[in-house]
N, C-alpha and C positions, 0 to 999 in steps of 0.2 A: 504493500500500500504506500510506501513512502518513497516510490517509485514515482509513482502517480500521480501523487501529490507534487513531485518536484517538476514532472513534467507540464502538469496543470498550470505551476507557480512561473513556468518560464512561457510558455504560451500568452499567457496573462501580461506578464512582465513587457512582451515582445510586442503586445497589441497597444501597452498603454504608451511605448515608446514609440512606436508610430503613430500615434494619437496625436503623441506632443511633437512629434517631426512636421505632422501635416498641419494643426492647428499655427506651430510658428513660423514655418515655413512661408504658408498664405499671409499671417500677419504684417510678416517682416517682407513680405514680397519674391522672397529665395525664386531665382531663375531656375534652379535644380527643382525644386519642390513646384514650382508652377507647371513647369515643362512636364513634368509627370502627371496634374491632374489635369491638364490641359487635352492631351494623348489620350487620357484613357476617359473624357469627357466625350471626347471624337470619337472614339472610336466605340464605347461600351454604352456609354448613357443617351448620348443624341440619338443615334439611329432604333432607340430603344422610344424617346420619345416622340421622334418624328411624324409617328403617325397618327399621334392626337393634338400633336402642338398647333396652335393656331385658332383649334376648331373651341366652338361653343363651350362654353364650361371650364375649359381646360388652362393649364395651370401656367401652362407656357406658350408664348407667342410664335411664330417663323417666321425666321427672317429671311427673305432672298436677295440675294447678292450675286455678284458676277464678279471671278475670282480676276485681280489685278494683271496676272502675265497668261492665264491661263485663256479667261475668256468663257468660262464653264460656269454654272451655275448651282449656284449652292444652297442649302436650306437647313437653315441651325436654328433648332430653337433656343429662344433666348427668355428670359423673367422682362418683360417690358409691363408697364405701368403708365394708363393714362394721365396725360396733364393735358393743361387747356392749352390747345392751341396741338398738340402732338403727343408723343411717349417719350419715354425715358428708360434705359434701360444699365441696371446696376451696371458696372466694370467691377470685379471682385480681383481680375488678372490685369489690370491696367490694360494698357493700349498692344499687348502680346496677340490676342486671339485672333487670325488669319480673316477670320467673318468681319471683326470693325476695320482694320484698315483696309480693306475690301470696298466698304462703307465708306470711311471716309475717300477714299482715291474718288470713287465714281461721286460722290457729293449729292446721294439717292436711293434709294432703295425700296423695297414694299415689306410691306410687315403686314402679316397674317395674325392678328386678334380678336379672339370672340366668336372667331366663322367671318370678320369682317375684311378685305384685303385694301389697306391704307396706303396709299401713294405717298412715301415720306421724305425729306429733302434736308437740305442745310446742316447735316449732322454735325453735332458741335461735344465736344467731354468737357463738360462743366463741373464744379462743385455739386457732391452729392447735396450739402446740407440744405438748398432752398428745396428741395423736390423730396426728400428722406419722409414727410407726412403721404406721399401717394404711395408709398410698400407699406404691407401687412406687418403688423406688431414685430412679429416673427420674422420677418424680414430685414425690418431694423436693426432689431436681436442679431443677425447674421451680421448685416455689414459691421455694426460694432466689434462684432469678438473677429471678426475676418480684416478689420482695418480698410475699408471700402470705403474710398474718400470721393469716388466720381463716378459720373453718368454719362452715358449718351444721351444728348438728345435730340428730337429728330420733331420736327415742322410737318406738320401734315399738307399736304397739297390741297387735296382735295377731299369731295363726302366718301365716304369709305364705300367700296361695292363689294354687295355678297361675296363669298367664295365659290357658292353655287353657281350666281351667273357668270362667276368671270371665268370658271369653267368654259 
């Protein structure tokens, strides 16, 4: 049994130091610890959310973009939150994730919220704190312990069209 227990103790030991690698990491901004959940956001979480992001109800936005040398078209979702006049959407990774400077190059974009598909423009990374009342409690809560100081934000062009009809 004290076997067992020691392998319990290290297992345990091993998850709460990754805990604290990931939590300071993100704080502190670590290029190493970013670059890792950055990857496995691309690669495990996004195409896991893709296929409710955007729509009615759902939790996360989609953003489509058109990659800077590539010319291809992308679709990330992203945590956006209405304000007047456009959305705004956290940056937890700064200005690193391939989808906003994508954004920013083209100087445009659509954002897919609600089942609604918004023509969005003028992207700009401003101070989170005038916009930090339009995220969820919990949200807030995040960007505090994650050190989340900015947003995109993005000017709505126009009246948003279904997703259905733009089908």
């Amino acid at each position: 049994m004290g076997w067992l227990a020691g392998i319990a103790l290290g297992v345990v030991g091993v998850a709460v130091a990754g805990a604290a690698v990931f939590y300071m990491g993100m704080r502190t901004k670590n290029r190493f610890v970013q670059g890792a959940v950055i990857e496995f956001t691309k690669k495990v979480v996004n195409p896991r959310m893709r296929g409710t992001a955007g729509s009615s109800g759902a939790t996360a936005a989609l953003i489509r973009n058109v990659g800077r040398t590539s010319g291809r078209l992308y679709e990330t979702p992203v945590g956006a939150e209405p304000v007047d006049g456009g959305f705004v959407v956290a940056l937890p990774y700064g200005t690193r994730p391939n989808w906003l400077r994508n954004v920013l190059a083209a100087g445009e974009t659509t954002l897919v919220h609600d089942g609604l598909e918004h023509r969005v423009d003028q992207p700009e990374i401003v101070p989170l704190d005038p916009f930090a009342r339009a995220f969820s409690p919990s949200d807030q809560t995040l960007h505090r312990v994650f050190g989340v100081k900015t947003v995109l934000w993005l000017r709505s062009v126009d009246a948003p069209a279904s997703v259905a009809n733009a089908a």
